[in-house]
C-alpha positions in Angstrom: -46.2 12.9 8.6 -42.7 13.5 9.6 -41.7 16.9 11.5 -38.9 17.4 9.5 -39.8 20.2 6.5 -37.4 17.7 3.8 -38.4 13.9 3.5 -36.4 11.6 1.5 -37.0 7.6 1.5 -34.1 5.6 1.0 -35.9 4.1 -2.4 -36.1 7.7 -3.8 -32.3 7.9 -2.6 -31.3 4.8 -4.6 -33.5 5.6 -7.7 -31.4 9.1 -8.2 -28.2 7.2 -7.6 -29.1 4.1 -10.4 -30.7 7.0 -12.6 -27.5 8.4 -12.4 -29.2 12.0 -11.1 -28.3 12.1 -7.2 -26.2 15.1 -5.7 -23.0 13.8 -4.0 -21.2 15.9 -1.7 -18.1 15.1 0.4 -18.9 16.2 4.3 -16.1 19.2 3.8 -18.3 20.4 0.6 -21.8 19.9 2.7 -20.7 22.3 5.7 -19.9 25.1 2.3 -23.9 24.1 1.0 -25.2 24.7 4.5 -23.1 27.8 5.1 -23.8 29.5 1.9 -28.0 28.1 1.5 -29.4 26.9 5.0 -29.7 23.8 6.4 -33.2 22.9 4.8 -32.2 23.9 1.3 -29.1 21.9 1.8 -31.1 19.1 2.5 -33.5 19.4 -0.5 -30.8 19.4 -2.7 -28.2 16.7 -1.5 -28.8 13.1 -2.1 -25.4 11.8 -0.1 -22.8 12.8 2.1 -20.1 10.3 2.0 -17.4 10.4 5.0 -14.9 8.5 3.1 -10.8 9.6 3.7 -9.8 7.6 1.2 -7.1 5.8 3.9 -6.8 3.5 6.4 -8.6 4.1 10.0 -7.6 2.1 12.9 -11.0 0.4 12.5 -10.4 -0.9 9.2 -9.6 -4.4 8.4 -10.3 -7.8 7.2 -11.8 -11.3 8.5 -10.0 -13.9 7.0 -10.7 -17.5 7.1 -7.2 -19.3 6.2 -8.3 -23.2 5.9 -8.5 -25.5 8.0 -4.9 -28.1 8.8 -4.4 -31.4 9.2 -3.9 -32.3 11.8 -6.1 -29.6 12.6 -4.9 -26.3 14.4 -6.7 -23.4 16.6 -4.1 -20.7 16.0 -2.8 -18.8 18.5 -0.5 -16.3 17.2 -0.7 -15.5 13.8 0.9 -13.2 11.0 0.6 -12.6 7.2 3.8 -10.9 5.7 5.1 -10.5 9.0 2.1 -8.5 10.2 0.4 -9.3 13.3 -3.1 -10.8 12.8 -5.6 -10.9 15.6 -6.2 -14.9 16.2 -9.3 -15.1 19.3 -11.8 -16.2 17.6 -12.4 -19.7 15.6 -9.9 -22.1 14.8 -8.6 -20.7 11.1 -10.3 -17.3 11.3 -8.1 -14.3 11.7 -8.7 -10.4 11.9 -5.9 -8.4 10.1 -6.3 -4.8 10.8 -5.2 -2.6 8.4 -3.3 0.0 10.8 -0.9 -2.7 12.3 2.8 -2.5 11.3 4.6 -5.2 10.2 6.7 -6.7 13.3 10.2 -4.9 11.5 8.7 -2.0 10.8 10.5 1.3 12.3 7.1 2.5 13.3 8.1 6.5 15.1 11.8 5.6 16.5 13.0 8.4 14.2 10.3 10.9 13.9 8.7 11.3 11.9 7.7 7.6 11.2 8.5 6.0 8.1 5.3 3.2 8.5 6.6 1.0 5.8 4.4 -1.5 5.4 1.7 -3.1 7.3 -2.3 -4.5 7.4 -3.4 -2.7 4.4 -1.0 -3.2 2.1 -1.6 -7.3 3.1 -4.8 -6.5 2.2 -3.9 -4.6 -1.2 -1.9 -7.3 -2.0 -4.5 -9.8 -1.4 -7.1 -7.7 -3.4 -4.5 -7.4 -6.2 -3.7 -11.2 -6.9 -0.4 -11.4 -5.1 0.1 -14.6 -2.8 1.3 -13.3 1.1 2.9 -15.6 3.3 1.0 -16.7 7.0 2.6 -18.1 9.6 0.5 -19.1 12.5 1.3 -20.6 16.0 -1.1 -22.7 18.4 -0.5 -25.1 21.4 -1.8 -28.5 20.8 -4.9 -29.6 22.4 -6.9 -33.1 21.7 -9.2 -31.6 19.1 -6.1 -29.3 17.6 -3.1 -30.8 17.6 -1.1 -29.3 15.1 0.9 -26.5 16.6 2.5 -24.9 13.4 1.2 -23.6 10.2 2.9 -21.9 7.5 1.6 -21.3 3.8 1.6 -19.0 0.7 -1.7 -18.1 0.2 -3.6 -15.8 -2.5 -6.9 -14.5 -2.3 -8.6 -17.2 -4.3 -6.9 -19.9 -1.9 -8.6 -18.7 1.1 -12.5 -20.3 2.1 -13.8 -17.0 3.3 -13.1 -13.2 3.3 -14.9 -10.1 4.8 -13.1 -7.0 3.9 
């Protein structure tokens, strides 16, 4: 038996949420519960505390798989509507973070920043249907010897996706 005075499994968890009968707080509205009824009674009556802020974090992003060349290519350098994507690791496979500015953005050189457009509006775009544009760089090697790549590309077009 557990030492804490409120146990919850994660199956009873998930059977309130499909039954349609769990308590969901946001964090800001859990510190009120706790405040006004104790920690213990807090934790009898809330199911989940979600954490979400509804915008990007710097640790957001996406893995993205953009197909393979020929003649094949490990890319180097890459970017998808002008916005700098993250290229060490496999050949095709890309990470786009969703805080990076496009390359033109004015970014904070008149404060405050004005933060245009950037990683997660590639990825909005992506998620609604819209084709982006990826241009990637490499040098050529025996196994990889294109050194250019540049394509329109929707969602559906590319192999693999990990948001």
């Amino acid at each position: 038996m557990s030492k804490f005075k409120v146990n919850k499994t994660y199956q009873q968890i998930n059977d309130r949420i499909k039954a349609g009968e769990a308590v969901v707080v946001t964090a800001e509205e859990m510190v009120d519960i706790v405040e006004k009824k104790g920690a213990e009674e807090a934790a009898r009556k809330v199911d989940v505390v979600t954490t979400g802020t509804f915008s990007v974090m710097c640790s957001s992003g996406a893995f993205l798989n953009f197909g393979q060349t020929n003649p094949t290519i490990k890319a180097q350098k890459v970017w998808v509507n002008k916005v700098s994507a993250y290229a060490g690791l496999a050949a095709v496979d890309i990470y786009l973070g969703a805080t990076e500015p496009s390359e033109d953005d004015p970014l904070n050189k008149i404060y405050p920043g004005e933060f245009r457009y950037g990683g997660g509006h590639v990825i909005e775009d992506l998620v609604a249907g819209k084709k982006v544009f990826l241009e990637a760089k490499a040098y050529p090697t025996d196994c990889y010897a294109n050194t250019k790549c540049k394509k329109e590309l929707t969602l559906a077009d590319i192999p693999h996706a990990l948001l």
